[in-house]
MARTOR-242235 format. One record per atom (N, C-alpha, C, O, CB): residue in one letter; x, y, z. Coordinates in steps of 0.001 Angstrom, whole numbers, padded with zeros to 6 digits, always signed. Glycine has a CB too. Layout:
% MARTOR-242235
AXYZ...
//
This chain:
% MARTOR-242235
X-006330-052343+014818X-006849-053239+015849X-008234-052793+016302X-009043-053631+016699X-005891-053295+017048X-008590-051212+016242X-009535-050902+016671X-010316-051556+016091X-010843-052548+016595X-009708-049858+016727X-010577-051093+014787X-011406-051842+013778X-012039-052736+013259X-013151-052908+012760X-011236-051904+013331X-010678-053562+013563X-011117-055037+013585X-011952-055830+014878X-012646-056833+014709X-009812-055766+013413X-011683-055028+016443X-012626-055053+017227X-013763-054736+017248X-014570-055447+017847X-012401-054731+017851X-014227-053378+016488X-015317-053175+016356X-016769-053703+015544X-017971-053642+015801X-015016-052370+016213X-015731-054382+014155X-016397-055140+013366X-016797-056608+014352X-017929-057081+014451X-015450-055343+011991X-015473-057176+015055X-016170-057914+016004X-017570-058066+016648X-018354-059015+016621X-015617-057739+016737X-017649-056894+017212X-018653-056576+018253X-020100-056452+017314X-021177-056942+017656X-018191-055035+019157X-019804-055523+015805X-020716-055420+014906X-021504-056809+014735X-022712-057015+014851X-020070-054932+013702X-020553-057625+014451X-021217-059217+014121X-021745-059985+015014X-022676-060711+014663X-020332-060153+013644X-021275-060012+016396X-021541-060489+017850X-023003-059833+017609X-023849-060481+016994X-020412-059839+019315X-023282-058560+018093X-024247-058626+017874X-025293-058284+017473X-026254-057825+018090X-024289-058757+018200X-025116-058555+016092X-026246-058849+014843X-026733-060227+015064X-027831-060622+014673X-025584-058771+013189X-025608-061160+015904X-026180-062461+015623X-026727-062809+016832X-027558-063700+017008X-025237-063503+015107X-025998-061726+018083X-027049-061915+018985X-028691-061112+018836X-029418-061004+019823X-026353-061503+020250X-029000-060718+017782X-029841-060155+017480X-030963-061162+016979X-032172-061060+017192X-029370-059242+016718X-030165-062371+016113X-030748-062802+015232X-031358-064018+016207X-032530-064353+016041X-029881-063035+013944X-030663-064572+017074X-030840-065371+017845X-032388-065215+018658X-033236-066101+018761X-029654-065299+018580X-032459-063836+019181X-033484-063482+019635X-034643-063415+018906X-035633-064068+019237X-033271-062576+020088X-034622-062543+017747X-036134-062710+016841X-036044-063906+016087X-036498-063832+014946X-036484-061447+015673X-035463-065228+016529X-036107-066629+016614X-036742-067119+017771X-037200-068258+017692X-035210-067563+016371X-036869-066499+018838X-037490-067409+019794X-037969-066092+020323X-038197-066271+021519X-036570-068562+020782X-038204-064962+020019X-038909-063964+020106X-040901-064470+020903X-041543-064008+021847X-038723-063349+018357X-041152-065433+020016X-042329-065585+020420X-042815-067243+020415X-043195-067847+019412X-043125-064657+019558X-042703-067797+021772X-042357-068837+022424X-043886-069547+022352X-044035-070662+022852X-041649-068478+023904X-045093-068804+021661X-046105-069224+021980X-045735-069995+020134X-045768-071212+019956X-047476-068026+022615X-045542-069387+019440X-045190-070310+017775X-043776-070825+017702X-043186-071083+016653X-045294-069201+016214X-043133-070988+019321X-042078-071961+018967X-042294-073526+018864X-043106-074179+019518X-041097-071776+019905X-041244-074082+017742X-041807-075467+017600X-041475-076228+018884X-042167-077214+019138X-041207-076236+016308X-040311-075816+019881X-040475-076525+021308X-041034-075645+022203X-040990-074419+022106X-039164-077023+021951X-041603-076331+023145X-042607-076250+024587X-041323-075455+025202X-040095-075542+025198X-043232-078072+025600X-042266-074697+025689X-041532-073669+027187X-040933-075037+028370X-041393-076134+028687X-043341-072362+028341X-039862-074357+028703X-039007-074762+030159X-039955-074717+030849X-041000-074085+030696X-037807-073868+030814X-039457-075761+032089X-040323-075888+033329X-039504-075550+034259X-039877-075160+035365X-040944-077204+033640X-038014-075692+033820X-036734-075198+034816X-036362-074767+035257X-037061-074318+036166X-036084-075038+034928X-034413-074171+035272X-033584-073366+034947X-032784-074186+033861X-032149-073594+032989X-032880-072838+036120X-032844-075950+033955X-031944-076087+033284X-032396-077705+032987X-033067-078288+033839X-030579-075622+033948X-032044-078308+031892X-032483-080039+031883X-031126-080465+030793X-031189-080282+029577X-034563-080506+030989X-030172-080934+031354X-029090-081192+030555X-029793-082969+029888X-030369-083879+030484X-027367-081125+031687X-029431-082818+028625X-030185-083997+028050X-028874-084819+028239X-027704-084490+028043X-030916-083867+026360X-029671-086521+028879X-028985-087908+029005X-028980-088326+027782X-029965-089010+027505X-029618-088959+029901X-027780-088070+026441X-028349-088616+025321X-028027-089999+025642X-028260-090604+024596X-027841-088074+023951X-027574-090925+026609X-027481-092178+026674X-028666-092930+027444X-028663-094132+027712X-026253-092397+027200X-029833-091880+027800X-030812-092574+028254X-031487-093737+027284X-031030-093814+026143X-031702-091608+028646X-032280-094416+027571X-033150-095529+027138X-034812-095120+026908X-035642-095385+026038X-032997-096686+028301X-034820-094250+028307X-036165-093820+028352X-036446-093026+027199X-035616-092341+026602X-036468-093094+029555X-037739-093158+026893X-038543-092330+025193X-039282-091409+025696X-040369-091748+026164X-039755-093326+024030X-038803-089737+025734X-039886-088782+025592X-039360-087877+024919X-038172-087745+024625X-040485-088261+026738X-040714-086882+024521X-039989-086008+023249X-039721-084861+023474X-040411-083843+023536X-040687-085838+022058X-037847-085214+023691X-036910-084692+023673X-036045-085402+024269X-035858-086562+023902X-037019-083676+023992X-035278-084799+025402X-034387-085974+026149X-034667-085968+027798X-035254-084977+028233X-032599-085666+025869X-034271-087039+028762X-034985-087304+030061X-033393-086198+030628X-032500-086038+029796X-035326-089493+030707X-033264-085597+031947X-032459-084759+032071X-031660-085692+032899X-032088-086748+033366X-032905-083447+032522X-030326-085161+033057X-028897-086196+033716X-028615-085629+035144X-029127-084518+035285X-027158-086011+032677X-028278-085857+035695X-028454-085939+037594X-026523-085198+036933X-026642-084159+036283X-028810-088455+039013X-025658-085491+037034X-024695-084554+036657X-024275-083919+035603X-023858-084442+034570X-023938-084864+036884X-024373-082788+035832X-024114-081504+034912X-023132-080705+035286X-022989-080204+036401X-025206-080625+034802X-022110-080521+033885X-020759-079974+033954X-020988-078788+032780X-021878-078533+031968X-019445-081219+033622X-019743-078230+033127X-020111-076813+032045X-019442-076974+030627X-019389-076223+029653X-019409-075196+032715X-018969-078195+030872X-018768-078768+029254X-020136-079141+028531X-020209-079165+027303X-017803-080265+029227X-021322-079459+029443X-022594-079561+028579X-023066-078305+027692X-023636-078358+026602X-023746-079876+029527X-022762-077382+028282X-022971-075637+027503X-022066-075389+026532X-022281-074402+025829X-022706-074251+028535X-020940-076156+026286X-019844-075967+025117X-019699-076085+024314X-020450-077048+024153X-019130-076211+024979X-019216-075892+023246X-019338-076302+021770X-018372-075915+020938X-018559-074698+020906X-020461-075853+021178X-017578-076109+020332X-016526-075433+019293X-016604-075706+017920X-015847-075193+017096X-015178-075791+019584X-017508-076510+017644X-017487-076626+016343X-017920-075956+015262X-017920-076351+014096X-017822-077395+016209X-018395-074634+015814X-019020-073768+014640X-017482-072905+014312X-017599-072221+013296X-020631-072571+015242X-016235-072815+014891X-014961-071934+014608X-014356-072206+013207X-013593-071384+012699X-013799-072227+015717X-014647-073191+012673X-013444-073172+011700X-014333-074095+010331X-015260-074905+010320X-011743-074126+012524X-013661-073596+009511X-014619-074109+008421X-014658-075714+008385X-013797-076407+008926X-014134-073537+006938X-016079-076366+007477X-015976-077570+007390X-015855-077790+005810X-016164-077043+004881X-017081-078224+008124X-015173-079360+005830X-015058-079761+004560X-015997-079797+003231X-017146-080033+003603X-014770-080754+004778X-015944-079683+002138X-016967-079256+001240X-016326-079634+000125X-016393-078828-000803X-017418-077809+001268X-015549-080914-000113X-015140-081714-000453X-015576-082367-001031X-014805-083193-001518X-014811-082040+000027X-017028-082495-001395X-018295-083933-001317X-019365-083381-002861X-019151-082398-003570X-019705-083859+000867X-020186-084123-002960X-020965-084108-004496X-021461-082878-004374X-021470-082261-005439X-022241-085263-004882X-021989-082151-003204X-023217-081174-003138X-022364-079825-002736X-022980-078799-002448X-024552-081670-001867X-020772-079864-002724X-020155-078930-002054X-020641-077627-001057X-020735-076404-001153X-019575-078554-002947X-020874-078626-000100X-021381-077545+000843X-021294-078611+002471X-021263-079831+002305X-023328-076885+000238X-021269-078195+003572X-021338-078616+004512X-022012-078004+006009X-021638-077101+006756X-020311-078877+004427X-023043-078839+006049X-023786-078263+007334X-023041-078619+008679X-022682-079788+008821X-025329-078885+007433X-022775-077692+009690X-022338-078299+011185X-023093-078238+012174X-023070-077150+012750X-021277-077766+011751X-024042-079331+012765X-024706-078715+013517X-024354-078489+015069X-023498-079163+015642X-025731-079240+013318X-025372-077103+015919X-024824-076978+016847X-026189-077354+017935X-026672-076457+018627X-024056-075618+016807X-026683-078667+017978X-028167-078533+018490X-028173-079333+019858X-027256-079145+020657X-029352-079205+017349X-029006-080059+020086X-029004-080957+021589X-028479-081848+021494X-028212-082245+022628X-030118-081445+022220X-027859-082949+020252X-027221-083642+020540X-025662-083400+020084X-025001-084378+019734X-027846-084598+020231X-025069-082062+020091X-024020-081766+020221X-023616-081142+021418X-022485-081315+021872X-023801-081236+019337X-024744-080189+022142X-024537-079320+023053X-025797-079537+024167X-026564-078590+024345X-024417-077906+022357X-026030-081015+025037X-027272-081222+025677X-027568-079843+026632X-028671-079497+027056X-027190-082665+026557X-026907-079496+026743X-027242-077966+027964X-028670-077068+027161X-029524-076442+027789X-025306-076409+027994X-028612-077231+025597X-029798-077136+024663X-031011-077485+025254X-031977-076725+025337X-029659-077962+023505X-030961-078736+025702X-032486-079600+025997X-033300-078470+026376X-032789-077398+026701X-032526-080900+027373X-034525-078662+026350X-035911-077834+026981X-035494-076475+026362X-036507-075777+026348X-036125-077751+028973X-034362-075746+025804X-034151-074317+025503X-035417-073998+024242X-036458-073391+024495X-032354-074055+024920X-035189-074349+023374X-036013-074250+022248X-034943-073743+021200X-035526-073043+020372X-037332-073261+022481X-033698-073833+020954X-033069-073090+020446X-031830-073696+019671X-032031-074896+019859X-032867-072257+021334X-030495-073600+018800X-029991-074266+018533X-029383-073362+017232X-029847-072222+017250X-030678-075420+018583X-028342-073640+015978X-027568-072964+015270X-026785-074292+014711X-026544-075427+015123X-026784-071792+016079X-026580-073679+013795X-025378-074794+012547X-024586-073653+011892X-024955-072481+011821X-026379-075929+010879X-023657-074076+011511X-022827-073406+010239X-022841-073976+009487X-022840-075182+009735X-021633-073090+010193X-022865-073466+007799X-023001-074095+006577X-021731-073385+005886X-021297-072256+006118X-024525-073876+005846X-021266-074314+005005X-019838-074062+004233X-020252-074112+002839X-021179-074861+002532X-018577-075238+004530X-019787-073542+002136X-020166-073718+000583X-018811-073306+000004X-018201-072311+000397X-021548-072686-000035X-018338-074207-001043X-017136-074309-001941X-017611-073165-003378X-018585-072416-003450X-016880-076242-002447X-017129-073271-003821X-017511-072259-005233X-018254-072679-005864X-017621-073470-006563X-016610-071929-006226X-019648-072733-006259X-021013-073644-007132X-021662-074418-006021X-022673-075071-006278X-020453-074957-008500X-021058-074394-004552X-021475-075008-003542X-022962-075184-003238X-023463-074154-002788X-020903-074461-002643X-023867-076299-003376X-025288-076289-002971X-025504-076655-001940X-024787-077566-001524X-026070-076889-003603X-026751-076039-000920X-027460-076825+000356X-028758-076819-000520X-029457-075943-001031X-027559-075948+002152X-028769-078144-000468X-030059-079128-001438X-031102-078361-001210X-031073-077769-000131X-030531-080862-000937X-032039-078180-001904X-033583-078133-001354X-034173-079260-000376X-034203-080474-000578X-034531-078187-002602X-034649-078514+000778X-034655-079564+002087X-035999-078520+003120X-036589-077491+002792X-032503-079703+003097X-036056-079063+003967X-036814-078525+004730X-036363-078322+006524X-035232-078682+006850X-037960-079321+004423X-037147-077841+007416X-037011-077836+009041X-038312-078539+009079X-039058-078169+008172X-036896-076217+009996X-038679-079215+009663X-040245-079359+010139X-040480-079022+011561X-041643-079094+011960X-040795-080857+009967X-039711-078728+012242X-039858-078411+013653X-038892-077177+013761X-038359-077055+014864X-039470-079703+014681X-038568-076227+012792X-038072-075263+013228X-038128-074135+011809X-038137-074519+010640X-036677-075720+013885X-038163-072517+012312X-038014-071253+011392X-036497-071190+011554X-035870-071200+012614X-038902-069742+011894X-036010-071121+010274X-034614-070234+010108X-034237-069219+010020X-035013-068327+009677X-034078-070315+009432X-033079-068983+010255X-032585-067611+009878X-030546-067532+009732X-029720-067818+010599X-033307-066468+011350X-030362-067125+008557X-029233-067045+008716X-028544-065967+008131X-028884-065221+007213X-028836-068030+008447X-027241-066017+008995X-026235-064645+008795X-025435-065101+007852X-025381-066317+007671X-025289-064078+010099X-024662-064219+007072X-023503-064452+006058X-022475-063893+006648X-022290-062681+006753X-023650-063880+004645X-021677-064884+007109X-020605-064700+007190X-019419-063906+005982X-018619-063024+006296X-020470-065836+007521X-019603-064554+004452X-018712-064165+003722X-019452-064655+002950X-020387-065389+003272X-017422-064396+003810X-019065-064228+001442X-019354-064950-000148X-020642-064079-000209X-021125-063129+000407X-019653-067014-000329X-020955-064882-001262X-022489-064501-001733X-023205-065521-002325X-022678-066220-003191X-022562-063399-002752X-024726-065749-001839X-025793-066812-001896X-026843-066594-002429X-027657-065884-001840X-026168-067236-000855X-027163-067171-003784X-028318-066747-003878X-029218-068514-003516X-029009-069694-003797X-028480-065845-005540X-030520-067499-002551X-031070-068335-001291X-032518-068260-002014X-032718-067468-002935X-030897-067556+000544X-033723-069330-001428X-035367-068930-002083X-035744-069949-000728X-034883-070411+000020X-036024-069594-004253X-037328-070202-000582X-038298-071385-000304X-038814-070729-001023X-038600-069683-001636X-038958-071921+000970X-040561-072409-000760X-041006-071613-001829X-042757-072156-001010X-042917-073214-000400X-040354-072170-003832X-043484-071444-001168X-044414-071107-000640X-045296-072590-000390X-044705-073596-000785X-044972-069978-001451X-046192-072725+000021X-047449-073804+000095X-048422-073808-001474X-049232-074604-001950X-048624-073222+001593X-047804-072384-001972X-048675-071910-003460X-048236-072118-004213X-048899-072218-005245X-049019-070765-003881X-046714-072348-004251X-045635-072811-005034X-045214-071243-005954X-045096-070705-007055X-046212-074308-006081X-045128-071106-004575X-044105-069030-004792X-043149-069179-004729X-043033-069624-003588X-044099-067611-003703X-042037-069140-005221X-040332-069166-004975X-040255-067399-004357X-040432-066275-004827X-039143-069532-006926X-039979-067852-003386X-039113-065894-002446X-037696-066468-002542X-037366-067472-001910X-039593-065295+000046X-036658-065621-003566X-035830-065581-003521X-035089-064347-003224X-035657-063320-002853X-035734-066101-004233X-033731-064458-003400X-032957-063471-003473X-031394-063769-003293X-031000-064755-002671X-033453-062602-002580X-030597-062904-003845X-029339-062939-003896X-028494-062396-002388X-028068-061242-002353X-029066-062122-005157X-028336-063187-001368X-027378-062203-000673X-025973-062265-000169X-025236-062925-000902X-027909-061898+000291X-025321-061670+001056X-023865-061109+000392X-023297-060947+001965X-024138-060665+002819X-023923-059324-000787X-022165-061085+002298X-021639-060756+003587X-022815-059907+004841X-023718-059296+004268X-020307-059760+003156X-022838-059871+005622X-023554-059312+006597X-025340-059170+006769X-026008-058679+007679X-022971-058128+006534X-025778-059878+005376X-027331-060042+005635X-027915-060780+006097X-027477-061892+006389X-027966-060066+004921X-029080-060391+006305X-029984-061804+007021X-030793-062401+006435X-031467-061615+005769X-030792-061638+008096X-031171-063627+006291X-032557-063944+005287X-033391-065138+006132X-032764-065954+006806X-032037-064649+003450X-034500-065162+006061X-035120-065827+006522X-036050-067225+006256X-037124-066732+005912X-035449-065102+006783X-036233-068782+006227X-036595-069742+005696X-038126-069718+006847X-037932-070000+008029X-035337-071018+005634X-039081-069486+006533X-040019-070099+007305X-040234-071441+007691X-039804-072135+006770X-040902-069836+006878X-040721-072207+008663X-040786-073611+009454X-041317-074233+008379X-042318-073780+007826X-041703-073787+010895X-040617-075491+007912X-041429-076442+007303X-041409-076169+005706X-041770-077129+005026X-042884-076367+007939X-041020-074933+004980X-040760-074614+003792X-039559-075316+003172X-038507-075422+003803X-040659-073315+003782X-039691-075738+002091X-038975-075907+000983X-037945-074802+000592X-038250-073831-000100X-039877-076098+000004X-036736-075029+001080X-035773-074124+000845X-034375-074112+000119X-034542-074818-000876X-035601-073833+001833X-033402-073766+000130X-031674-074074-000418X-031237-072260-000147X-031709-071126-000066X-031460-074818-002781X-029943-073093-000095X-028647-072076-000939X-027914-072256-001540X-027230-073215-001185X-027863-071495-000523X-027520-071630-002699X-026547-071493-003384X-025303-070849-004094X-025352-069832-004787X-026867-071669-003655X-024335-071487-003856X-023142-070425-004022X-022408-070123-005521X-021317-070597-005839X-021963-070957-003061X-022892-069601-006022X-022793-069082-007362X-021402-067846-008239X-021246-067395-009373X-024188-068419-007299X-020684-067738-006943X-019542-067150-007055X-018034-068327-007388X-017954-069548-007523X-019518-066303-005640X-017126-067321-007416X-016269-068156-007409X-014725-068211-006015X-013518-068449-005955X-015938-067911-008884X-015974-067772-005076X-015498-068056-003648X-016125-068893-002329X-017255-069190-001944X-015366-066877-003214X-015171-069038-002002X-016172-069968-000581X-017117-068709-000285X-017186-067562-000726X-015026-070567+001313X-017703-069345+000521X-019206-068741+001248X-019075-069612+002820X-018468-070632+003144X-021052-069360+000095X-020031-068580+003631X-019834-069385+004991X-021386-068623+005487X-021634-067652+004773X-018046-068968+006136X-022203-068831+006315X-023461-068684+007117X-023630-069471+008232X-023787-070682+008079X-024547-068913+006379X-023622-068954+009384X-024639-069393+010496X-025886-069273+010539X-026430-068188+010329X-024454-068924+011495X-026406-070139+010760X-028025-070728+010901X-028259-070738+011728X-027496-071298+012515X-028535-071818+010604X-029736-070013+012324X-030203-070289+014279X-031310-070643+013925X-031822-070093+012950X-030330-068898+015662X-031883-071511+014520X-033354-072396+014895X-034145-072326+016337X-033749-072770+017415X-033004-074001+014795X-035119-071784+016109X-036331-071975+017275X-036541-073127+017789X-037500-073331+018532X-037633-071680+016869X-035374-074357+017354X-035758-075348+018250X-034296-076172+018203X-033448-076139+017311X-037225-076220+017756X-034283-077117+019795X-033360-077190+020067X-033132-078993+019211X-032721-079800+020044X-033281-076753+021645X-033318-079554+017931X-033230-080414+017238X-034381-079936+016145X-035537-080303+016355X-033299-081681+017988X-034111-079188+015074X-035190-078500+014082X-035491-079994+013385X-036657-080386+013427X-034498-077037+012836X-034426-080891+012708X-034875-081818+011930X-034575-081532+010672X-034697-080338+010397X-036101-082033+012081X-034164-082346+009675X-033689-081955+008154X-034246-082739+007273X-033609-083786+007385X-032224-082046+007856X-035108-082897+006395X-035026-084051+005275X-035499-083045+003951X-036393-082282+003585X-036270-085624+005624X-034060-083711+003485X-033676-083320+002034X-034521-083675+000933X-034810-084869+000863X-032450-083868+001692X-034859-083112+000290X-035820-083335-000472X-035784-084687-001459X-036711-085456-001712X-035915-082162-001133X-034801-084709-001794X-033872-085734-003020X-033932-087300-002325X-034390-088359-002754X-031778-085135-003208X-033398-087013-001324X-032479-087863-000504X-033769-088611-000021X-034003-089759-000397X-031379-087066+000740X-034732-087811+000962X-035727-088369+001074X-036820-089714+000260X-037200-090859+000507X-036053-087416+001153X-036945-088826-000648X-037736-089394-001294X-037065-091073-002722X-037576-092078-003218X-038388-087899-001883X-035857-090433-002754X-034947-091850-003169X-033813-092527-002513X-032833-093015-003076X-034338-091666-004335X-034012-092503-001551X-032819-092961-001206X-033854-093310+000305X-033121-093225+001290X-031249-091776-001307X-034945-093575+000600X-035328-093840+001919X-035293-095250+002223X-035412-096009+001261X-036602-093322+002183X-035122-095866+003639X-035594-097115+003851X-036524-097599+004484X-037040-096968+005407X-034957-097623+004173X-036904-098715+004157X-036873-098939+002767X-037645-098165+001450X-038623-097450+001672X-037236-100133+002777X-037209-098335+000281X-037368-097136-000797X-038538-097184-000826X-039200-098207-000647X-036776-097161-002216X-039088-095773-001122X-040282-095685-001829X-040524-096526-003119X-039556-096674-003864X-040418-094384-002130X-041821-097141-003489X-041781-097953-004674X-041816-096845-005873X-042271-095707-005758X-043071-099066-004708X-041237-097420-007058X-040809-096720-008257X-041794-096517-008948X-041655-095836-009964X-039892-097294-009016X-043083-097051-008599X-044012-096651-009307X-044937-095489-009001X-045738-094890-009719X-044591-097600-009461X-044519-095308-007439X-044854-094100-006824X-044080-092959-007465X-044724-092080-008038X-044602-094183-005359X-042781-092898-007418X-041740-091917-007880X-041850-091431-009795X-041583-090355-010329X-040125-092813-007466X-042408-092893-010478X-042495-092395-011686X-043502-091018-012130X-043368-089901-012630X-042839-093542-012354X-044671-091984-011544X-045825-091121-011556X-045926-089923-011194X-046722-089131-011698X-046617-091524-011003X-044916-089583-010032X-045035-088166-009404X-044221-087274-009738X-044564-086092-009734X-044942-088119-008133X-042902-087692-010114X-042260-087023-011494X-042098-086929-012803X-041396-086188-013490X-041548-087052-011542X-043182-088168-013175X-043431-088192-014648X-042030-088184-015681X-041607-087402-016532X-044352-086858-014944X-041574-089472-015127X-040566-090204-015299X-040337-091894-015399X-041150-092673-014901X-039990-089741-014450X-039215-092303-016055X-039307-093525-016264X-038712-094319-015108X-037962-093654-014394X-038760-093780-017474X-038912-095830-014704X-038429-096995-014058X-036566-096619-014214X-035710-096775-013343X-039126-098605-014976X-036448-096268-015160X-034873-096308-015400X-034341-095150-014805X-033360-095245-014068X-034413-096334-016934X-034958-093905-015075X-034512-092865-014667X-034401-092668-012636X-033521-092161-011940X-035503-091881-015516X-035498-093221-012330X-035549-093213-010852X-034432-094530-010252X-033978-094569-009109X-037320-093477-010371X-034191-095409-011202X-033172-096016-010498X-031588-095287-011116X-030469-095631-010736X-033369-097773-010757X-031790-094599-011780X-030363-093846-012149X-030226-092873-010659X-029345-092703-009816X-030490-092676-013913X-031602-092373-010878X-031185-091105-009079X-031112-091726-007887X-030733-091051-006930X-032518-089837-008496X-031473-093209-007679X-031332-093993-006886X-029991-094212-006624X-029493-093992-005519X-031958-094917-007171X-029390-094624-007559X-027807-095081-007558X-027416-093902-007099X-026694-093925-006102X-026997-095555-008999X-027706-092847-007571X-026355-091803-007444X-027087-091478-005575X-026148-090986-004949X-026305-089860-009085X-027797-091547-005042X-027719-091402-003374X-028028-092118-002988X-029000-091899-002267X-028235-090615-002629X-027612-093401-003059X-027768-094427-002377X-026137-094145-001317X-025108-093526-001590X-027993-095907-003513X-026470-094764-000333X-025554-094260+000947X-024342-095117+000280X-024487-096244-000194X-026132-094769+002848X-022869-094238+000336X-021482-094993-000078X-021357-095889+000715X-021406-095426+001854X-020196-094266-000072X-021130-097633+000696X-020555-098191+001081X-018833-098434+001062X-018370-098461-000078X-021219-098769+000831X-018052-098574+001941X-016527-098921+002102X-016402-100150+001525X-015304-100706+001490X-015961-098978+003571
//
């Protein structure tokens, strides 16, 4: 029992560690400093500013969250599953600059090549092993292979993934310098947007045929019921 407490506390905090040298330096965070103590976001407001307008009652269920406890499904084409834990799961977030997901990966499990544009990553390994990269503005791939208890880091706005290359689940928490970082997938983006990019744009830039871009079209085009 000891043990298993202590490893507790080991992981608590490493990740309260990790949490901190993301918002370590508030002058290159992608959100603006508080004016507060606290701005619980109205996600049912109407009003438009960027972020959310704050709610006249605040309960301590706005600070709560449970969804990072238990694994998510990974069931799906890309076997892997992001959960996020940001302002519009947890508004007590608003004005923080701050925020976390858990990612699930099945055995061959991928998180696409994708980006943050409003936020630096960093994530812990829970379990498995990942081999993780971005890749530079120079078109540098920084990769590396890692493994239960490391940390690795995605810079803001880089071209990144993971991948699970074992033949076990994998699990990582993710923390972000901002309290809604933003995601667009690289793939997904660019074929599957609405409305689509024209195909003559997509040929040219992958140096590919009319047929082939509507083959990657089909395959992410959103499932209809």
């Amino acid at each position: 029992m000891k043990t298993k407490y202590s490893s507790f506390l080991i992981t608590l905090f490493s990740f309260c560690l990790l949490l901190l040298a993301v918002n370590v330096a508030p002058c290159l965070a992608a959100d603006p400093d508080m004016l507060q103590d606290i701005c619980v976001a109205d996600l049912n407001s109407t009003v438009k500013v960027n972020g959310f307008p704050c709610k006249a009652n605040v309960t301590e269920d706005d600070f709560f969250f449970t969804g990072l406890a238990s694994p998510g499904a990974t069931n799906n084409t890309m076997g892997s599953l992001v959960t996020a834990a940001n302002v519009e799961k947890i508004p007590g977030l608003n004005t923080l600059g701050v925020s976390m997901s858990r990612i699930d990966y099945a055995p061959g499990g991928l998180n696409p090549p994708h980006t943050h544009p409003r936020a630096t990553e960093m994530i812990f390994v829970l379990y498995g092993t990942l081999d993780v990269g971005f890749i530079t503005t120079a078109n540098k791939l920084i990769t590396k292979t890692i493994t239960k208890g490391d940390t690795f880091v995605f810079p803001r706005g880089l071209v990144h993934f993971q991948k699970n290359d074992g033949d076990a689940p994998a699990a990582v928490i993710s923390a972000f310098n901002s309290q809604l970082p933003g995601t667009q997938s690289i793939a997904v983006t660019l074929f599957a947007a609405s409305p689509p990019v024209p195909d003559h744009v997509l040929t040219k830039a992958f140096q590919i045929g009319t047929k082939d871009v509507q083959k990657i079209e089909s395959r992410l085009a959103p499932k209809t019921k």
